[in-house]
C-alpha positions in Angstrom: 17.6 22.1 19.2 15.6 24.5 21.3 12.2 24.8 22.4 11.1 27.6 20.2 12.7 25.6 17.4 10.7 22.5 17.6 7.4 25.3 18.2 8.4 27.0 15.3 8.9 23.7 13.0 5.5 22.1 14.5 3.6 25.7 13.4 5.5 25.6 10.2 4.2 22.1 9.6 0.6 22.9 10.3 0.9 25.7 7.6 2.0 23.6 5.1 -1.0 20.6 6.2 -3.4 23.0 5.2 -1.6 23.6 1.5 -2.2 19.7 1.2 -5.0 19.1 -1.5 -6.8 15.7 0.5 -8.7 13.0 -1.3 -12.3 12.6 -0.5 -13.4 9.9 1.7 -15.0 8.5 -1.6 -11.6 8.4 -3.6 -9.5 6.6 -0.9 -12.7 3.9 -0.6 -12.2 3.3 -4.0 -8.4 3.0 -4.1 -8.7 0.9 -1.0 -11.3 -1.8 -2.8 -9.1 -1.5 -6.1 -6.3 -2.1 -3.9 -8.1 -5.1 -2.1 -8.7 -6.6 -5.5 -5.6 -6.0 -7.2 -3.8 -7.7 -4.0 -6.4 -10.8 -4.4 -5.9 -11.3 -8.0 -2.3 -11.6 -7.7 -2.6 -13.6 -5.0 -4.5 -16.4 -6.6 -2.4 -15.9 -9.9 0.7 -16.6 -8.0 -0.8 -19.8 -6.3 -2.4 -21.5 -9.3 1.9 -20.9 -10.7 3.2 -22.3 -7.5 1.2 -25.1 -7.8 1.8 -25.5 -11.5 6.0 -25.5 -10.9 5.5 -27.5 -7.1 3.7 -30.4 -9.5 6.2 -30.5 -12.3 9.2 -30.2 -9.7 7.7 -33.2 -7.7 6.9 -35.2 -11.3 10.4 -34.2 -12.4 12.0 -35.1 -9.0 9.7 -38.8 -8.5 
């Protein structure tokens, strides 16, 4: 691959960044924070179930 092959592809690429339709900064905050809490709430779901199972494993298991 030359050098007016990888200056062609770069231009080529900067053409087709400015077809890209971005999200405000507003959207991707919100995302972000529903990702945040969407991650947390899992989170604690899946340690109140491993806590659950670890107790009746060690009850089970005594």
């Amino acid at each position: 691959m030359g050098i007016n092959e990888i200056i062609k592809f770069l231009k080529e690429v900067k053409e087709e960044l400015k077809k890209v339709t971005w999200p405000s900064q507003e959207l991707v905050k919100n995302a972000t924070i529903a990702v945040i809490i969407f991650t947390l709430i899992v989170s604690i779901y899946l340690w109140i179930w491993d806590i659950v199972f670890s107790r009746v494993i060690d009850f089970l298991f005594r």
